[in-house]
Chimera marker file (.cmm) of the C-alpha trace (Angstrom):
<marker_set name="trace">
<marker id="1" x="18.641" y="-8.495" z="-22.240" r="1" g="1" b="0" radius="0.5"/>
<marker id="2" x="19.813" y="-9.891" z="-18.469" r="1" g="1" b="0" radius="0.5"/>
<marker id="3" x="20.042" y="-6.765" z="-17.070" r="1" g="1" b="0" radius="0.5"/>
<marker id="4" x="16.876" y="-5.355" z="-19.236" r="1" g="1" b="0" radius="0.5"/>
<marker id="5" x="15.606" y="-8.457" z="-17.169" r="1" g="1" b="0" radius="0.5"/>
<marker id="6" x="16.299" y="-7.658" z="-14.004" r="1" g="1" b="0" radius="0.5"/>
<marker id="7" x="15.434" y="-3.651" z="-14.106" r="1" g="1" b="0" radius="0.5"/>
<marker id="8" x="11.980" y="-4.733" z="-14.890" r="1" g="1" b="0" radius="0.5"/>
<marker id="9" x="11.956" y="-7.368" z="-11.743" r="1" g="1" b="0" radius="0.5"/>
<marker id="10" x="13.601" y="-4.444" z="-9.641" r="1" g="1" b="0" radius="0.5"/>
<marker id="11" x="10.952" y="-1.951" z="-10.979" r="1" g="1" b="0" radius="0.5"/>
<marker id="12" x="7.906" y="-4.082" z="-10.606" r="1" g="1" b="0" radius="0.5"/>
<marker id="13" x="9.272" y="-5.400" z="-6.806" r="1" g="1" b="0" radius="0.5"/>
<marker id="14" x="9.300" y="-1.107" z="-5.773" r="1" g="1" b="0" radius="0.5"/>
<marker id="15" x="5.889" y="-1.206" z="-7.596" r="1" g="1" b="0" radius="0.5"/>
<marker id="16" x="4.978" y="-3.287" z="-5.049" r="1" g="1" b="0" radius="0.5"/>
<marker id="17" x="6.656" y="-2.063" z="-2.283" r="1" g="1" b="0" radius="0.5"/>
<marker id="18" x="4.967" y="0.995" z="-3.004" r="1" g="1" b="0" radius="0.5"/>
<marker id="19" x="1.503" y="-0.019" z="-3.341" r="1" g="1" b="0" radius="0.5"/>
<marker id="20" x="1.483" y="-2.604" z="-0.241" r="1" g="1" b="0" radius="0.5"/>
<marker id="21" x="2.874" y="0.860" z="1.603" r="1" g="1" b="0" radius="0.5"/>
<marker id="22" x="-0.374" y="2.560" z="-0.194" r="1" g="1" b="0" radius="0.5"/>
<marker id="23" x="1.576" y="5.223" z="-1.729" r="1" g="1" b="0" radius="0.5"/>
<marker id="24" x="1.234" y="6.759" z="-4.694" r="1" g="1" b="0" radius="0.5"/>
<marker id="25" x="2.143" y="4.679" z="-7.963" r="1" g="1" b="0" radius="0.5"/>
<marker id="26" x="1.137" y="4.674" z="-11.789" r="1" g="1" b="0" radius="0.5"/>
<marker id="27" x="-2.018" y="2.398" z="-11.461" r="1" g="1" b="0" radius="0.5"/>
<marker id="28" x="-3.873" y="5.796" z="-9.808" r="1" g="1" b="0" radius="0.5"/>
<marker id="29" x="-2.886" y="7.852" z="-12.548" r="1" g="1" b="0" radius="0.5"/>
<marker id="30" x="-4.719" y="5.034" z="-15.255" r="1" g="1" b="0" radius="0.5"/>
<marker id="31" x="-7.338" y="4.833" z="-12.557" r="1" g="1" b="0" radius="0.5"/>
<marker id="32" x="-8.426" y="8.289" z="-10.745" r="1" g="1" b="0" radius="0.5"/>
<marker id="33" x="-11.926" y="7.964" z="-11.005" r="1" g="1" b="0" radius="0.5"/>
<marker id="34" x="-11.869" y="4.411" z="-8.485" r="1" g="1" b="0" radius="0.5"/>
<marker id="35" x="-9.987" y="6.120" z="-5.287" r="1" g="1" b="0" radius="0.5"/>
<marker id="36" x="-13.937" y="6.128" z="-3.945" r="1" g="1" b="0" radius="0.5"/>
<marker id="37" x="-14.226" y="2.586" z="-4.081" r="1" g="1" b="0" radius="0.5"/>
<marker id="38" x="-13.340" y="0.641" z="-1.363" r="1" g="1" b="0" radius="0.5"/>
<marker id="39" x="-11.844" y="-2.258" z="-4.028" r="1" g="1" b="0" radius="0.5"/>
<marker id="40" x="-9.761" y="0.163" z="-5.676" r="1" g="1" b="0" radius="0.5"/>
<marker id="41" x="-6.443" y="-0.674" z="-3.128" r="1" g="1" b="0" radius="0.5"/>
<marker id="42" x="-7.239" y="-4.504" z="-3.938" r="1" g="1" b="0" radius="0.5"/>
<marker id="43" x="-7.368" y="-3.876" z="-7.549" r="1" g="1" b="0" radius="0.5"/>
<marker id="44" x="-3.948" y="-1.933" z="-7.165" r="1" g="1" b="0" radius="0.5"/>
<marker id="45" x="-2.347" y="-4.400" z="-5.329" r="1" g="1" b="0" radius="0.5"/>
<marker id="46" x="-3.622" y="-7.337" z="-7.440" r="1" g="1" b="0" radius="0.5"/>
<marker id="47" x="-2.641" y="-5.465" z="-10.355" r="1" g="1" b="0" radius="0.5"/>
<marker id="48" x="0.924" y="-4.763" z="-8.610" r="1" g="1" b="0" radius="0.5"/>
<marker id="49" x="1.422" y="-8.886" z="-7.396" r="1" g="1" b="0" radius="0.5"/>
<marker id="50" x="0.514" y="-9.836" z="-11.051" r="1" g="1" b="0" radius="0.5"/>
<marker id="51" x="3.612" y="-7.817" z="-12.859" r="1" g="1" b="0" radius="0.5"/>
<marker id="52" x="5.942" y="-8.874" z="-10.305" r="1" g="1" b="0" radius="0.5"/>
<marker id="53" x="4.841" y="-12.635" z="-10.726" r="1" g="1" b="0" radius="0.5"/>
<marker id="54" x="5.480" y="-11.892" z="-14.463" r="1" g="1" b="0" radius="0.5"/>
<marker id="55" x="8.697" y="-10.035" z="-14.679" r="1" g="1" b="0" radius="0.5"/>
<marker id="56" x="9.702" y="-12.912" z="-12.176" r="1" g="1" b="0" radius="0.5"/>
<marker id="57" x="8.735" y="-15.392" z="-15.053" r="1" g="1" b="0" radius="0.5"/>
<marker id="58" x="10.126" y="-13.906" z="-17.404" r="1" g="1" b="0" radius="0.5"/>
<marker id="59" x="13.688" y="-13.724" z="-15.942" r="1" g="1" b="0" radius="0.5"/>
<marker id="60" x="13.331" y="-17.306" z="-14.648" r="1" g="1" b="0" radius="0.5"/>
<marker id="61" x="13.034" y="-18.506" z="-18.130" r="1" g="1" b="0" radius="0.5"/>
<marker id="62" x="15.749" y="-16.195" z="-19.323" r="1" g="1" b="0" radius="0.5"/>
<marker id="63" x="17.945" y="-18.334" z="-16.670" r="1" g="1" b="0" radius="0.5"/>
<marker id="64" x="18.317" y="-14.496" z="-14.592" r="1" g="1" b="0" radius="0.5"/>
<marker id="65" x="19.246" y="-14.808" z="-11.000" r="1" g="1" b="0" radius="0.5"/>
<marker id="66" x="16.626" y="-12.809" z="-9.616" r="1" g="1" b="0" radius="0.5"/>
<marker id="67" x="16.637" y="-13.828" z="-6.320" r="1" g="1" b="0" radius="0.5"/>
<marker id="68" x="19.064" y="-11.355" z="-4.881" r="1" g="1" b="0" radius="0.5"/>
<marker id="69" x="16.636" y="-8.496" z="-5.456" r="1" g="1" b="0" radius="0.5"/>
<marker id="70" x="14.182" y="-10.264" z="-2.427" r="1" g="1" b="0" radius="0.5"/>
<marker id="71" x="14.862" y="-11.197" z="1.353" r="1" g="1" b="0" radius="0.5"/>
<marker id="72" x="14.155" y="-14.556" z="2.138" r="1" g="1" b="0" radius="0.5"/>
<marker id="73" x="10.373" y="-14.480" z="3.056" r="1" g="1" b="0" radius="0.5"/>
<marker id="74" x="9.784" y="-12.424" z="-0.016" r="1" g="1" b="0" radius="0.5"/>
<marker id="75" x="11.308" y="-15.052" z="-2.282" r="1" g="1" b="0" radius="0.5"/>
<marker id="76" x="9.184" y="-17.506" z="-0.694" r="1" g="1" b="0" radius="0.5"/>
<marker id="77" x="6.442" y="-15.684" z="-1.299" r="1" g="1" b="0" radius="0.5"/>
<marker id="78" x="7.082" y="-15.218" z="-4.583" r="1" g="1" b="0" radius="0.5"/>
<marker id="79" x="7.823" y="-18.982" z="-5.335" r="1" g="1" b="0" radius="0.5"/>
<marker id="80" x="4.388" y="-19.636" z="-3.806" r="1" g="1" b="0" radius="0.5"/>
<marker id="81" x="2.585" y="-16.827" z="-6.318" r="1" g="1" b="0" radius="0.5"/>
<marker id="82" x="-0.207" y="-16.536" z="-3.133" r="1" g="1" b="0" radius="0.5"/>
<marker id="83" x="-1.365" y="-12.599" z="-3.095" r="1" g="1" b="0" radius="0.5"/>
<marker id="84" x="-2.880" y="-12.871" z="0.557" r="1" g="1" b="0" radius="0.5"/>
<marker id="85" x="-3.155" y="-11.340" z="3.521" r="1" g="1" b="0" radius="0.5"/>
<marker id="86" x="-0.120" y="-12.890" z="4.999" r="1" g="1" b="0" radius="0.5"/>
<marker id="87" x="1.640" y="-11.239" z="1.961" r="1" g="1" b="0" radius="0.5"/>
<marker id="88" x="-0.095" y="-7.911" z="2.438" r="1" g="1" b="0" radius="0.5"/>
<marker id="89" x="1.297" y="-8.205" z="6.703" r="1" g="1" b="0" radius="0.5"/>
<marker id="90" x="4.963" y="-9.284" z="6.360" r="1" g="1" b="0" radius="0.5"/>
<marker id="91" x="5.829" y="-7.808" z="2.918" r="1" g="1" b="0" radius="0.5"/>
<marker id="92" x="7.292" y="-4.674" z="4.051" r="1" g="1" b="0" radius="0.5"/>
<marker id="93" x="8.772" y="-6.325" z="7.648" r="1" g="1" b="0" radius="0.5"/>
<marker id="94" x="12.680" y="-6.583" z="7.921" r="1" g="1" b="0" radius="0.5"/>
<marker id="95" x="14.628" y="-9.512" z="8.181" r="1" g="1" b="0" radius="0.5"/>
<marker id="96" x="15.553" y="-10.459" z="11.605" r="1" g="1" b="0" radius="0.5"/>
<marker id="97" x="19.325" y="-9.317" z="10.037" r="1" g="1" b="0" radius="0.5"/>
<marker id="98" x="18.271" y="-5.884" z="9.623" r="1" g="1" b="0" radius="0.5"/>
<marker id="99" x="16.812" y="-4.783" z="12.833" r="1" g="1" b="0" radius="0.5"/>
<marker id="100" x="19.496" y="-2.708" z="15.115" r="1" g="1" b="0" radius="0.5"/>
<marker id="101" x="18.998" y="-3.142" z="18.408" r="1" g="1" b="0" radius="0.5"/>
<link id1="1" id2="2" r="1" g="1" b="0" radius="0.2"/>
<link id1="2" id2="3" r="1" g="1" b="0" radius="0.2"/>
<link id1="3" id2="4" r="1" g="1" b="0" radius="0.2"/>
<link id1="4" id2="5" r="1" g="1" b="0" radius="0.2"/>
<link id1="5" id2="6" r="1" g="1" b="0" radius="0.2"/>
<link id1="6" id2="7" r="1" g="1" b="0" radius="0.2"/>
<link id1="7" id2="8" r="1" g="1" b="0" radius="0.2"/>
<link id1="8" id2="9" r="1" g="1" b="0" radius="0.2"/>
<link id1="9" id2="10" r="1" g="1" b="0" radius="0.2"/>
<link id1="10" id2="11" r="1" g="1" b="0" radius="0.2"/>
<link id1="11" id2="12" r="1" g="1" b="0" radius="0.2"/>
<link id1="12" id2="13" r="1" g="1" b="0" radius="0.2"/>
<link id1="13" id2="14" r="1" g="1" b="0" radius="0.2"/>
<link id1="14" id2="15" r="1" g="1" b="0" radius="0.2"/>
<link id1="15" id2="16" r="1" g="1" b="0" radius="0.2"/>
<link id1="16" id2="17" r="1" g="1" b="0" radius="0.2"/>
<link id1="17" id2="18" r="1" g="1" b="0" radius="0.2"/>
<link id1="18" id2="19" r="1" g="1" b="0" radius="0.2"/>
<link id1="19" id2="20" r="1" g="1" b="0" radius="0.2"/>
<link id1="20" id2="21" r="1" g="1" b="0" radius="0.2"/>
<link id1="21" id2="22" r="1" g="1" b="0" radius="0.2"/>
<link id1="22" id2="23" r="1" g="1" b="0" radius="0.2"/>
<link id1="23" id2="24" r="1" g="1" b="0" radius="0.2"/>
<link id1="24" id2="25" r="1" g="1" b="0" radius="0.2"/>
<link id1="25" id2="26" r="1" g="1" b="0" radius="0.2"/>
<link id1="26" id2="27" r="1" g="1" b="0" radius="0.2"/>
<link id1="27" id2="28" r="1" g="1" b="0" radius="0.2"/>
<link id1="28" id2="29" r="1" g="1" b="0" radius="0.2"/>
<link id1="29" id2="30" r="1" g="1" b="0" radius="0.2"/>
<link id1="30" id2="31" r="1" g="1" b="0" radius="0.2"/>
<link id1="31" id2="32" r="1" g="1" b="0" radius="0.2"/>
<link id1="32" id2="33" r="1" g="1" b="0" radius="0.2"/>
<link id1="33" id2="34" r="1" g="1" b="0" radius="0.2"/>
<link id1="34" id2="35" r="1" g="1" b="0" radius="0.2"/>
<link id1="35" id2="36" r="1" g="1" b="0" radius="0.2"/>
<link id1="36" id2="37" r="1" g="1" b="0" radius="0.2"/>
<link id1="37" id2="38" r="1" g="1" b="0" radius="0.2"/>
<link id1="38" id2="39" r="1" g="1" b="0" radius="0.2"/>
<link id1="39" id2="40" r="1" g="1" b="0" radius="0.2"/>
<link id1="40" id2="41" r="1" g="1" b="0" radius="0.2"/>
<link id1="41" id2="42" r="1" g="1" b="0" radius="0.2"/>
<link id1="42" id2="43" r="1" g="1" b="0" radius="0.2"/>
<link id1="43" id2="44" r="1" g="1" b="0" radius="0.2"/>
<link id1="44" id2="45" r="1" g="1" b="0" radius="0.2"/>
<link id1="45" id2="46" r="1" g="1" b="0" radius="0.2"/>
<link id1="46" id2="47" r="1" g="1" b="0" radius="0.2"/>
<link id1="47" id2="48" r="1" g="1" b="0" radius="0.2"/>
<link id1="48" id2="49" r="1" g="1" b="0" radius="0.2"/>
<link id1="49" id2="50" r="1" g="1" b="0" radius="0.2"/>
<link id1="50" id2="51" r="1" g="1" b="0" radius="0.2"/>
<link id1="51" id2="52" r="1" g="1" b="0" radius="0.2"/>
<link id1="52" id2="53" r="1" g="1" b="0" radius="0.2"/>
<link id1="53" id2="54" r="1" g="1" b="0" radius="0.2"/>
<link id1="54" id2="55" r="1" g="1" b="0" radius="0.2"/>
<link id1="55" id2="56" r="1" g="1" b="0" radius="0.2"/>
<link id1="56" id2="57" r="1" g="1" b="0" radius="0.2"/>
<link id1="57" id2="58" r="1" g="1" b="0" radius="0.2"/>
<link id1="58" id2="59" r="1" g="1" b="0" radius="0.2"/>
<link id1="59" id2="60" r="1" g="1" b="0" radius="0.2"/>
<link id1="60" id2="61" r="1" g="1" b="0" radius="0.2"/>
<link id1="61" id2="62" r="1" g="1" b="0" radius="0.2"/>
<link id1="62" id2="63" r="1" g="1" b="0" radius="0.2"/>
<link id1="63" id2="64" r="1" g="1" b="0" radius="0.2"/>
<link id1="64" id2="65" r="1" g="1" b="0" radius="0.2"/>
<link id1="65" id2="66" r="1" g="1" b="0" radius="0.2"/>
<link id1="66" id2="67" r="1" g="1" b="0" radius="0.2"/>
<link id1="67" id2="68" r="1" g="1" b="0" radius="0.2"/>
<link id1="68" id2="69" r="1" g="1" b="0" radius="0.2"/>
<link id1="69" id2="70" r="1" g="1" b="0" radius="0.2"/>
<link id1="70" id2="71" r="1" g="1" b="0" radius="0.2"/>
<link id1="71" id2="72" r="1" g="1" b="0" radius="0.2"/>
<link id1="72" id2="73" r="1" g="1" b="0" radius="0.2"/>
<link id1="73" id2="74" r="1" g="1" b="0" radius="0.2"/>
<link id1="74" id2="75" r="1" g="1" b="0" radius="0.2"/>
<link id1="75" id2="76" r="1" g="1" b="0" radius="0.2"/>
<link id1="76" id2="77" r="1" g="1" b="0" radius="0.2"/>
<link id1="77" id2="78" r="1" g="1" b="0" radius="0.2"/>
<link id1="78" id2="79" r="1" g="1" b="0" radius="0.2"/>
<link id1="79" id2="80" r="1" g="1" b="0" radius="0.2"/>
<link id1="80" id2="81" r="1" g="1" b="0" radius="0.2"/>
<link id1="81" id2="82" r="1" g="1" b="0" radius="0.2"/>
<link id1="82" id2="83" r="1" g="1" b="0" radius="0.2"/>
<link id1="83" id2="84" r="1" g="1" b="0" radius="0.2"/>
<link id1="84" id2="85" r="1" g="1" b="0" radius="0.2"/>
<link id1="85" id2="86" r="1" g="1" b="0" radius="0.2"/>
<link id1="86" id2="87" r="1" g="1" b="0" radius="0.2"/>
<link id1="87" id2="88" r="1" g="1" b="0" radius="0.2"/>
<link id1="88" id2="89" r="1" g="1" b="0" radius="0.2"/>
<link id1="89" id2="90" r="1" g="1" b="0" radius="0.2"/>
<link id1="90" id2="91" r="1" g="1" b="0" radius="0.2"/>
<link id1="91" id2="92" r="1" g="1" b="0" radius="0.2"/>
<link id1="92" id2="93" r="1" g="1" b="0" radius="0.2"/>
<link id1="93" id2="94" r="1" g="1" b="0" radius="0.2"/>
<link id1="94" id2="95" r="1" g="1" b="0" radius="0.2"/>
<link id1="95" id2="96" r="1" g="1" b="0" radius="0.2"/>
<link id1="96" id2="97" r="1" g="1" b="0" radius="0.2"/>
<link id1="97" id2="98" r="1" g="1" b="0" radius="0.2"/>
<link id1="98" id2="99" r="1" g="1" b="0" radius="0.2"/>
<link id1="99" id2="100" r="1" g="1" b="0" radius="0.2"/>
<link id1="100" id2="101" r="1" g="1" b="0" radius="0.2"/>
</marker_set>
């Protein structure tokens, strides 16, 4: 079950990933019909935040170090379960470890 665990944490955090980058993911397939609304990337990302906060829960309470899938400001965010702007900005932005200068 761990590891069961932590797929689903990795797989909702690219589900994520993937919809803060506004690419393609399997909320437009259940929703085709909403691309003309200007709510519909809202919805999506809403949608997105609220599985990751879950799988999150769930492998918190299965005592799964999940932790190691996020950087640092990503964890916090997570911790803090706020789906803002802020969020939306820094998401996607590399640790200061990861930039090559």
């Amino acid at each position: 079950m761990t590891s069961n665990s932590l797929r689903y944490v990795q797989e909702a955090k690219e589900n994520f990933d993937r919809t803060v980058d506004c690419k393609h993911t399997p909320f437009d397939d259940l929703y085709p019909f909403m691309f003309e609304d200007p709510n519909f990337f809202w919805y999506k990302r809403h949608a997105a935040w609220a599985r990751l906060l879950a799988t999150v829960d769930i492998a918190e309470r299965e005592g799964i170090e999940w932790r190691e899938l996020f950087k640092p400001l990503q964890q916090a965010m997570i911790v803090n379960k706020v789906l803002n702007r802020k969020v939306l900005d820094y998401w996607l932005e590399p640790s200061p470890s990861e930039i090559v200068e």
